[in-house]
N, C-alpha and C positions, 0 to 999 in steps of 0.2 A: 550391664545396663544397655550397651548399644546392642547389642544382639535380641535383649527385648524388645528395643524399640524397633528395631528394623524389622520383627515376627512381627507385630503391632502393626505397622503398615502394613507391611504385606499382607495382613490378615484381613485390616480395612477396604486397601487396595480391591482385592479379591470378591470382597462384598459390594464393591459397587455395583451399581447396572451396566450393562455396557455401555447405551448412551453417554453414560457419564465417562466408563474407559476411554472411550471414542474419541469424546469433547478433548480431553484431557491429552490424546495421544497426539489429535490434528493441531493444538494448538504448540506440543512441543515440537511438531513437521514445521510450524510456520519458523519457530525460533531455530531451527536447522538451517532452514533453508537464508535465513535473513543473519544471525551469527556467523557462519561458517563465512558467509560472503565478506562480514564487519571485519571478521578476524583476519580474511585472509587482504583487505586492503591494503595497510603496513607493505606488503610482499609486491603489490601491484602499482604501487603509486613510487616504490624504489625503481623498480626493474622499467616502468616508462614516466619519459619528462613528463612535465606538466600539460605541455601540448599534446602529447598522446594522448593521454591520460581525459583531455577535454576531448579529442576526437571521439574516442572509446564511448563517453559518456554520450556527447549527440549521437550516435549511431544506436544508441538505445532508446534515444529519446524520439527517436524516428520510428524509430522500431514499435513505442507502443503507443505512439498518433497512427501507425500503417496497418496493425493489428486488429482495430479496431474498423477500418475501411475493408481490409481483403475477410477478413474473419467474422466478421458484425457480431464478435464477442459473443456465438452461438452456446461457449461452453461453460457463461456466466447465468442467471436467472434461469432462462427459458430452460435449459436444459435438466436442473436441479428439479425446476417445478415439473418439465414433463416426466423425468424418472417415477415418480409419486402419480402425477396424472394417469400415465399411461404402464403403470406396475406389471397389470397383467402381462405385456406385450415390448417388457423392458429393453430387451435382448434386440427385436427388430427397431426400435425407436433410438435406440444405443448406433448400430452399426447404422444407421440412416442416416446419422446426425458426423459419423466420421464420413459419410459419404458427399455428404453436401459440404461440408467443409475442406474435403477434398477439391470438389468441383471448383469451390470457389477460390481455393489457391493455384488450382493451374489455369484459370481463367486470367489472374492477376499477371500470374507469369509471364503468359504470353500478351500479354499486352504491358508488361517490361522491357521482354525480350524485344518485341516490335519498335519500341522507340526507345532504347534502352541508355542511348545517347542524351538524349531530353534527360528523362528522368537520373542519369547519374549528376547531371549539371545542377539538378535543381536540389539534390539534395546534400551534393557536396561526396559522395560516395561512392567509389569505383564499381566497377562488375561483378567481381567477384564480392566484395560484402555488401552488394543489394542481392544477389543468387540467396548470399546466407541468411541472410534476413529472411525472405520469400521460406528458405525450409524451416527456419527458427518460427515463425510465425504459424507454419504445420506443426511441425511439432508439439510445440508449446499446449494447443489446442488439442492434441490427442492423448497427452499429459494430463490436462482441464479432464476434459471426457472422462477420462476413467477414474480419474482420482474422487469425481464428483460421486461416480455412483460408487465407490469406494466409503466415502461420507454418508451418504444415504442408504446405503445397508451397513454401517459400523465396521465395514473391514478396514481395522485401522490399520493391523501387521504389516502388510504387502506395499501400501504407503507409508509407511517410516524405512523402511527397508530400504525401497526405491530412491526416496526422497534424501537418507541419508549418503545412498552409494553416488546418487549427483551431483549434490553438495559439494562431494569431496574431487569427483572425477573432474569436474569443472576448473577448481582452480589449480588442481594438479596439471593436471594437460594443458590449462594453458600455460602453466608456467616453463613449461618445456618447450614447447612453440614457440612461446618471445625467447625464450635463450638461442636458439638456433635461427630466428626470422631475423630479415632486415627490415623489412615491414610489420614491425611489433603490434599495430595496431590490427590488421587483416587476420594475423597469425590467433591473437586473442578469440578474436570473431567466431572464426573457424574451430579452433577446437572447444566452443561452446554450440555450434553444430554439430559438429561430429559425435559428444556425449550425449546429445540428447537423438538423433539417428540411433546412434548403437541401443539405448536403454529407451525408447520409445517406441521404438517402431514396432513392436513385440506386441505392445499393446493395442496397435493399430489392427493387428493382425489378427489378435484376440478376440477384438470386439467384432470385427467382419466375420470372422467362422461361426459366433453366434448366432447372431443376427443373421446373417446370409440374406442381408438385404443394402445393397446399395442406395437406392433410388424407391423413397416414397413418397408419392404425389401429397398425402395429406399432411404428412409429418414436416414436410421440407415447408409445405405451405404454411404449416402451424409457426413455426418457429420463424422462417422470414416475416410474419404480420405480428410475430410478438415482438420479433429482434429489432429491425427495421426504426420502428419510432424511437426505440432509446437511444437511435445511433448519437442522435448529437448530445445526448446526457452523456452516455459514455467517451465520448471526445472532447468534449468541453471540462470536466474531471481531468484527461490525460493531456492536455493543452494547459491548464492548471498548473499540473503538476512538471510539465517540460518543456513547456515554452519558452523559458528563460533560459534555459541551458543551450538550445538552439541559438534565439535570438542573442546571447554574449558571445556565441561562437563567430556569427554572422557578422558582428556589429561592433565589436573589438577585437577578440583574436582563440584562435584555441587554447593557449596557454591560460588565458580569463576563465575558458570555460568550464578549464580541467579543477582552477580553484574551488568556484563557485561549486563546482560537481559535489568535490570532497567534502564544502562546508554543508550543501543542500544533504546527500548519504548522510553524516552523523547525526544530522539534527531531527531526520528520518527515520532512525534508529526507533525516537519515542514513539514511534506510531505502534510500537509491537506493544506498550500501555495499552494506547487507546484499541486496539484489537482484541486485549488480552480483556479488556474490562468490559469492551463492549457486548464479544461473546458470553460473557456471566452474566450480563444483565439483558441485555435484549429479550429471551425466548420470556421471563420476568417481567417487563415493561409490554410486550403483544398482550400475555396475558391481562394484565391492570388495564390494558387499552380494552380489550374483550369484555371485561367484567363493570367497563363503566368507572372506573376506580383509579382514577391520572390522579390524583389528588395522596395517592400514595408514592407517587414514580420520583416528587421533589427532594424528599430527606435524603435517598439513598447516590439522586443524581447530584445535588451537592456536595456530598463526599467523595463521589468517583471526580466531580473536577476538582477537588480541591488535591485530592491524589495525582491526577496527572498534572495540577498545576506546578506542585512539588516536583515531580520527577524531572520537568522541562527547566525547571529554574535549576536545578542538581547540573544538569549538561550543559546551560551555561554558562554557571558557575566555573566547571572542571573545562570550557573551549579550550584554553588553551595548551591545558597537558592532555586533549584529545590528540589534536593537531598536531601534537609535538608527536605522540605514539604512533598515529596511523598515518604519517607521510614524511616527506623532510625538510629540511626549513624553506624553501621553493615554493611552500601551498602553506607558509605561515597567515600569511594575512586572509586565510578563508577565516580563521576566529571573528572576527568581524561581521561574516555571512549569517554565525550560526545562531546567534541570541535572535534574529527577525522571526528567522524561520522554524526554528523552539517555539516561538510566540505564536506561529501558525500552527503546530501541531496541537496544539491547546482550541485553536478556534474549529481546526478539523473535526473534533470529539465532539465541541458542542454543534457544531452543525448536524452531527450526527443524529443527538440526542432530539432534536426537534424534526428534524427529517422522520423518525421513525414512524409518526402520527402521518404523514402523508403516504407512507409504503403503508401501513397496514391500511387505510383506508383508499386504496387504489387512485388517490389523488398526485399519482406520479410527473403527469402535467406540471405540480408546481415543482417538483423537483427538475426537471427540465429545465424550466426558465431560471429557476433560480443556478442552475450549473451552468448555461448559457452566458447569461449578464456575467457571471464571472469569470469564466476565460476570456468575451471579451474586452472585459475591463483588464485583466490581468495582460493582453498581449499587448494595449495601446500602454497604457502605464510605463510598461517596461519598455518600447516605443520611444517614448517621450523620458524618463528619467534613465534609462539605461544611457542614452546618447549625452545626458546632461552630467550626470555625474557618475557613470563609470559602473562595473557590473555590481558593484555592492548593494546600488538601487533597487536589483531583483529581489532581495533579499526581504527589505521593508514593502515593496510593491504586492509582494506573497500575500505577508502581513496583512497588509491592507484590502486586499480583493478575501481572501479568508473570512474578516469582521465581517465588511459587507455581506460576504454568502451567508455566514452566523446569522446575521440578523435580517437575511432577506429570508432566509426560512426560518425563525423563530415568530417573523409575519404570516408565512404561511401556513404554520403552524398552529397562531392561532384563528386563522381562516377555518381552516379543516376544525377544531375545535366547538367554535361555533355551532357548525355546520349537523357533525356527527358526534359530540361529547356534552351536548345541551349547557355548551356556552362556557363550559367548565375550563380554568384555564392548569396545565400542568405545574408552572412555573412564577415565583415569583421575580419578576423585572426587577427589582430590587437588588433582590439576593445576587441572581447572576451578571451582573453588573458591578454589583460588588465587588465579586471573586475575582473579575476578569478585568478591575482597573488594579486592583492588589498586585494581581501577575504582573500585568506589563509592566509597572511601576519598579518593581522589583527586578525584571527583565531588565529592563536599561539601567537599574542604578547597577546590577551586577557587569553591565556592558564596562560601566565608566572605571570601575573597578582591576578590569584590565592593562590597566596604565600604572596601578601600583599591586605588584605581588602580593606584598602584606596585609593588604587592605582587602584585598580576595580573600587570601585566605582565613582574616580573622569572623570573616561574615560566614564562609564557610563554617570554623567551627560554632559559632553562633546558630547557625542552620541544627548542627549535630545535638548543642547545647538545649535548643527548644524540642528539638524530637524528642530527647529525651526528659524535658521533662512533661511532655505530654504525650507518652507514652503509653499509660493507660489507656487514653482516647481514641489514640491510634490503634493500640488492640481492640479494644470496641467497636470504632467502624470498620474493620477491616472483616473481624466475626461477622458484622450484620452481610457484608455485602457476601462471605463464605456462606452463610445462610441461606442466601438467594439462590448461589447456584444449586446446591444439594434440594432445595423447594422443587 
């Protein structure tokens, strides 16, 4: 019987499209890339104190506020869309795009290098891991580059291959580097340079022998007048997402930072949901937007929040035998961090869900502002409650600057509606509102619940006890939204 099921798949398997191969192979690259990392924490948060451990994480947090300034994130939108824009002439638009990206990191360099004493002060980071940053930040981007037009002509092989060999290189080497470093923290660093030099740079090379074009006046200009305006979307997103872990470092201590780090990573974890679901339903939802047809997009988005609603309450539920697996009792009180920011990852998805009506209608302006006001709001917040009651505050402050962003774009959302959907609205305010006081509510009683084991746990099987008996339904919605991707 297993041997027919397994010919059965395979059989299916094989009759896919490729598109479908593709979708299905990139999305188990992202679980590689984000697993392999989860699994090897446990190894990393033993072998460095908590103070490391907080360094390690601002140093990445820096790392993708600085990426975003030296690199103008060339090898996110613009690039995807010109690979298709400019098909015919892919190869010279490819090697132009490593060219200028080139340019603009040895620009940055040297203007490190030149006052390099300022800028280690101001971010708190020596010489040598601002040098490794500067090549992680190339690197990184010539990885982008190729992988992208790897996705856009379906060569999935050559990216899982890759993707799995770094995965693995990374935490191996560095764990060999902190056993012999006295400087565990630099040593980390470094041998996450050095893996991505040795299996990157290949590809750099690749795309400039094609190409054989360094330097193109019109392509370089295309791209800086696309890139350019989304810079502060793009950093107000990555300010968002790490400006807390800075500012705790700053403003109480590394050791706070290294907590907070561990609890923000698992509770991050859930975002491979919200990815996993959004790429099934997205290319499904452009379409319905295309056809005039939003009025179909509610039932099916209902179910996908009520699915990740579940899976964020499941994690923090289970915080505290997270906590206990992937660190030592030193970064116990991160449990505390993780049910905020679980309740953020929930507002991430529906921000998502009403954002997509301003991307498909080129109304990206409102997404700007709306990414704007909330890093701003999310730096003073933590600002002002981080100093009052200590780094846990970052946690709820997430929380909070998240609803807002939710509901500054489910306005702009129905802005854009109006405008281009003759007035039609996707969603009923009702319903989602509904969902989304269920959650939190549920969120904190599960909070409070951490103060007696049993009392966790009997909710827990409670949890298990209603799956199953609404299990049929669960198979039903689960079929419809399987429907949508094969559609």
């Amino acid at each position: 019987m297993y041997i027919h099921l397994k010919m059965s798949l395979l059989k299916k398997y094989r009759s896919l499209p490729v598109q479908a191969k593709a979708s299905i192979w990139f999305l188990i690259c992202a679980f590689l890339q984000k697993g392999i990392s989860v699994l090897t924490t446990p190894i990393f948060t033993r072998l460095l104190t908590a103070a490391e451990y907080g360094q390690f994480n601002v140093f990445n947090s820096w790392l993708s506020i600085l990426q975003i300034f030296i690199s103008l994130n060339l090898s996110f939108g613009v690039y995807a869309q010109g690979l298709v824009k400019f098909s015919e002439d892919r190869y010279v638009f490819s090697s132009s795009m490593q060219g200028l990206s080139s340019i603009l990191s040895v620009f940055w360099t040297i203007i490190y290098i030149l006052f390099h004493n300022q800028w280690n002060e101001l971010f708190g980071l020596n010489t040598l891991q601002m040098l490794s940053m500067l090549i992680l930040i190339w690197t990184t981007q010539i990885f982008n580059f190729w992988a992208a037009e790897q996705r856009v002509l379906y060569k999935y092989k050559n990216l899982v291959i890759l993707t799995l060999i770094v995965s693995i290189a990374k935490p191996v080497l560095g764990i060999l580097f902190i056993e012999v470093a006295t400087d565990k923290v630099t040593a980390r660093i470094i041998s996450l340079m050095l893996v991505e030099v040795v299996c990157f740079l290949g590809l750099f090379i690749s795309q400039m022998r094609r190409g054989h074009t360094f330097f193109n006046k019109a392509y370089w200009k295309y791209a800086l007048l696309f890139n350019i305006p989304l810079v502060p979307h793009y950093l107000s997103q990555t300010v968002l997402n790490s400006a807390d872990r800075i500012m705790i470092s700053n403003m109480i201590s590394d050791n706070a930072a290294g907590i907070y780090s561990l609890a923000y990573s698992l509770a991050l974890i859930m975002t491979l949901f919200n990815t996993s679901l959004m790429q099934t339903i997205s290319p499904w939802m452009f379409q319905k937007i295309k056809e005039k047809r939003v009025n179909d997009i509610s039932s099916i988005a209902y179910i996908t929040l009520i699915v990740i609603a579940g899976a964020n309450l499941l994690l923090i539920a289970l915080a505290p035998e997270a906590v206990a697996f992937f660190a030592p009792e030193e970064y116990y009180d991160a449990i505390w961090v993780i049910p905020p920011v679980a309740m953020s990852v929930f507002f991430m998805y529906c921000y998502d869900l009403f954002a997509k009506f301003a991307f498909y209608y080129d109304k990206t302006v409102f997404v700007m502002i709306g990414s704007v006001i909330g890093a701003i709001l999310n730096i003073v917040l933590n600002y002002i409650f981080i100093g009052m009651f200590g780094y846990r505050a970052a946690g709820y402050t997430t929380l909070v600057c998240y609803i807002i962003f939710s509901i500054g774009h489910y306005i702009f959302m129905n802005i854009v509606c109006d405008k281009c959907c003759d007035g039609i609205h996707p969603y009923n305010i009702k319903i989602i509102l509904g969902i989304s006081s269920i959650f939190i509510v549920c969120g904190f009683a599960l909070l409070f619940t951490y103060y007696n084991r049993w009392l966790r746990y009997s909710v827990l099987v409670g949890f298990v006890a209603i799956g199953l008996l609404f299990r049929k339904k669960v198979i039903k919605y689960c079929k419809k939204i399987l429907i949508i991707r094969k559609g």
